[in-house]
N, C-alpha and C positions, 0 to 999 in steps of 0.2 A: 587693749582691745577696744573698738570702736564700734557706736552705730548708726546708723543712720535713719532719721524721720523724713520719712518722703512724702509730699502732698499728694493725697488720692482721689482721684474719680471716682465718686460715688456710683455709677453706675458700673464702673471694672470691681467695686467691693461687692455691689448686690449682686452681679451675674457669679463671681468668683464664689463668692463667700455659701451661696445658693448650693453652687454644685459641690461646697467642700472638696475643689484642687490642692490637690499638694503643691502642684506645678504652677507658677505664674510668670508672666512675659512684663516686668512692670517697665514698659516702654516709656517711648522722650519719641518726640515728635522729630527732634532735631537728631544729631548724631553723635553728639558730645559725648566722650567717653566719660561712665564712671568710674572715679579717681579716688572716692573717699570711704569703699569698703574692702576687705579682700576677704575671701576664700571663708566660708564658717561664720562670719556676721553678721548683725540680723538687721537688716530695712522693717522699719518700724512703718502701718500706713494710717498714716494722720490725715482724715478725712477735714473737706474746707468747711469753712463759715456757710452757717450758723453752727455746725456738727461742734467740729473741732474738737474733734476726741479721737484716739487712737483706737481702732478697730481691726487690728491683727499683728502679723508680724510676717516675715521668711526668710529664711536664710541664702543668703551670696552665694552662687554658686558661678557665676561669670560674665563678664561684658561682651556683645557682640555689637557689629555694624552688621547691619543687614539689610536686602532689598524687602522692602514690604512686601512683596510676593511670596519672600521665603520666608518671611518672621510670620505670615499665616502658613503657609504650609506648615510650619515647624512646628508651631506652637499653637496652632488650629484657636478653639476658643475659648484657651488659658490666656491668650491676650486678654481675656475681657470683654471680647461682644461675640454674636451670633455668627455673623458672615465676614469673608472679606470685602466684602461692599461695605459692610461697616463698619471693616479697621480703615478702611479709605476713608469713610466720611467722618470718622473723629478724627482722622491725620489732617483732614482740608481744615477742619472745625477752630484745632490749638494753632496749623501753622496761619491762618487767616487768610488762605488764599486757596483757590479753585481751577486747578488745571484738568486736562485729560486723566481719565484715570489710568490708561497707562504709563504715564509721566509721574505720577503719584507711586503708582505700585512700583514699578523701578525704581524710585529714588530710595535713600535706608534712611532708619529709623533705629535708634540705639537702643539696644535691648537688654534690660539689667533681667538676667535668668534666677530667678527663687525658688526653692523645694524647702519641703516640709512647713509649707506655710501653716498658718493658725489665723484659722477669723474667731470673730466674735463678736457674739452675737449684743445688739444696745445695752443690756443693760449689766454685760460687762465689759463694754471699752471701758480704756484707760486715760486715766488723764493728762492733757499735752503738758510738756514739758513748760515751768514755771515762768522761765527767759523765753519764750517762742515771742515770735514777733509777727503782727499780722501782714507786714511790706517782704515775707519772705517767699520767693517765689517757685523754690523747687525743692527743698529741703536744707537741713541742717544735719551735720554731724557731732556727733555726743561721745566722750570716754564714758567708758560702763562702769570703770572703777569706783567714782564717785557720784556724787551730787544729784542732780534730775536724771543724768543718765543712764546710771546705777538705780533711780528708785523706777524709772522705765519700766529696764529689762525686768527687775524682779517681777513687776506686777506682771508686764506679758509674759513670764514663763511661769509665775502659777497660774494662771489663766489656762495656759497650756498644758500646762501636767495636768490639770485635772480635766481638761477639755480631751486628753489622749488618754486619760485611766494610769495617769504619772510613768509617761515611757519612762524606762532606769537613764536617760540620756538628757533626758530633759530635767529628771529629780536630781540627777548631780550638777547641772547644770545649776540650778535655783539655788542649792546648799554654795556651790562655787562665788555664785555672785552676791549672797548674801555675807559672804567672809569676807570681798573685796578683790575677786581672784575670777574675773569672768572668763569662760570658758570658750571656744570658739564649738559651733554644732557643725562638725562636719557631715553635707549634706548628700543622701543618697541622692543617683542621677536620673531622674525623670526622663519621659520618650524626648522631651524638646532638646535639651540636655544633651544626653545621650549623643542625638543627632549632630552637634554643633561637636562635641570632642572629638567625634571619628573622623566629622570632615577635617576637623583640625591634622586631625593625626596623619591622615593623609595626600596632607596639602591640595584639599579639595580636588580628587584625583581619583579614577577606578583604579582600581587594583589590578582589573585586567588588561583595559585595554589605555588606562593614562590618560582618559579622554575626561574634560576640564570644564566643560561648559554645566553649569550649573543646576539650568533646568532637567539636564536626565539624568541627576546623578542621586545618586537616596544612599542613606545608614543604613545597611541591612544587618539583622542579629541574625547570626550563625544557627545559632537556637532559640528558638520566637521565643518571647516573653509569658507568651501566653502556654509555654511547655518550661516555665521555671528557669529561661533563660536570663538572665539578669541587663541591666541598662550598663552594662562595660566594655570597655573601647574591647577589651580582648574578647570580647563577645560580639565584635562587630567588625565592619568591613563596608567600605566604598565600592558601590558597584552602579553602572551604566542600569537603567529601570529596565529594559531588556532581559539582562543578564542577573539582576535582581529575582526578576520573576523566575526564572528557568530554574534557579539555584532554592527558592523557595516551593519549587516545584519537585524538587529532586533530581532533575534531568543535569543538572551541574554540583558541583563539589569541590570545595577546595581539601587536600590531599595536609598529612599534619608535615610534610617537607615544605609546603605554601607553594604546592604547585596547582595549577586551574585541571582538573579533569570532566570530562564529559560524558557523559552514559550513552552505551549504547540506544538505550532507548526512546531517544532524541530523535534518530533517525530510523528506528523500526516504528514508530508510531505517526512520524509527520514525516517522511522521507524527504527530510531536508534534514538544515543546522550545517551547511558547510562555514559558514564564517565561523562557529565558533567550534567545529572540529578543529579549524585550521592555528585555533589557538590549544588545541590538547596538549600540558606536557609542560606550559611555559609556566616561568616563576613569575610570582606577583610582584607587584612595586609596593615594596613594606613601607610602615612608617619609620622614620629617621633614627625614633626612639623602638628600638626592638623588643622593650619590653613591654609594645602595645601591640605587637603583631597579634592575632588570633591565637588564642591560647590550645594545645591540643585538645584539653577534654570535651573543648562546644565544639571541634572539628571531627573529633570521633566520634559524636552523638549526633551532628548530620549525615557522617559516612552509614552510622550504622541502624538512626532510624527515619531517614528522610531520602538520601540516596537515591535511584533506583537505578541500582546494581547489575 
């Protein structure tokens, strides 16, 4: 098991660390995929000179390329600053150069996805690893098994346990790597998250209507999150922002066979909706993988309290 010490912006630690995110966007100006963590290991953030002390941690949870437009939409201000006016002017700031800002916002930007982070506050960062080198310009990767890389993690997951009131996941975790046996923390999936699996899942595509273009296409959860819906792809589905809204309205539904239905009341309340009567009845374009389709139980708690029938 591996991890990795990534150089941080101090200014993405004090906004981040402020609001206590779980969720973080720890973005690359450039596009360059990350190659050196997978799935459950933790990006360590090793803040620059004069600091130079490690001031949290979070766990892998995926790499994307994305258009700056959508790595704010997605990740709003888990990226690290206020607006998107200001993910644009730290992109012009690291890439050295200053074009239109719609030339900026279109172009991507690499985005390493982190959940369950842990900041910490000064006067318990951790200290950089022995061998760091100041000529190092984006990070470094460490085995956890031994040596600095091993005395790392130990110190950011007591840091963590007791900064969380010792989750049982993180206290086996500390026992794990204090035997020499590091653990990987597989990470629940945040909204940003969340967002990037489903497009995944359905090769960035509605469901209903297959239409691909990026800007009106959104994650939608079958069962909001805010009624205990969970951030999982089978809690989710690709839909046109249209058809998003109708569906989060009740006026649409998807059927537990995965076919689109339409409420009456669509057209007793706006005597309209013929375009999307005209789709009553048809089956969705699933993902590839079937065992990410929409699961019945979030389809029969829209049918039966969201609906309208």
């Amino acid at each position: 098991m591996r991890g990795y010490v990534g150089l941080t912006d101090d200014d993405w630690y004090a906004r981040l660390s402020a609001a206590n995110a779980s969720e973080a966007n720890f973005w690359t100006p450039s596009a360059k995929p990350m190659k050196a963590l997978q799935r459950g290991e933790p990006l360590f953030f090793l803040l620059k000179k004069p600091r130079s002390a490690i001031c949290g941690f979070g766990i892998f949870a995926r790499f994307q390329t994305l258009p700056v437009w959508l790595a704010w939409d997605t990740f709003g201000t888990a990226n690290g600053v206020a607006s998107r006016g200001d993910l644009v002017k730290r992109i012009q700031k690291y890439r050295g150069r200053f074009g239109a800002v719609g030339e900026i916002e279109s172009s991507e930007i690499g985005c390493i996805v982190l959940e369950e982070c842990n900041w910490f506050s000064e006067t318990h960062w951790v200290r950089r690893p022995s061998d760091w080198h100041d000529n190092i310009v984006s990070g470094k990767g460490y085995a956890l098994e031994a040596g600095e890389g091993r005395r790392v993690w130990i110190d950011c997951l007591q840091r963590g346990a007791a900064a969380a009131g010792a989750i049982p996941l993180v206290a086996d975790a500390v026992e794990a790597a204090r035997f020499g046996h590091p653990m990987l923390l597989l990470p629940r999936l945040g909204q940003g998250a969340f967002r990037l699996e489903v497009l995944d899942a359905y090769d960035n595509a509605c469901a209903v209507t297959t239409e691909h273009s990026l800007p009106v296409l959104e994650a939608a959860h079958i069962r909001p999150y805010a009624e205990e819906g969970p951030h999982d792809v089978r809690n989710g589905i690709v839909l046109r922002t249209d058809i998003h809204r109708l569906l989060d309205r009740g006026y649409v539904t998807i059927t537990e066979d995965h076919r689109f239905e339409v409420s009456r009341r669509l057209r007793e309340d706006y005597e309209n909706g013929k375009a999307y009567y005209a789709m009553q009845g048809q089956p969705l374009h699933l993902p590839g993988d079937r065992g990410l389709a929409p699961a019945g139980d979030h389809l029969r708690w829209h049918h039966e309290n969201v609906f309208l029938s």
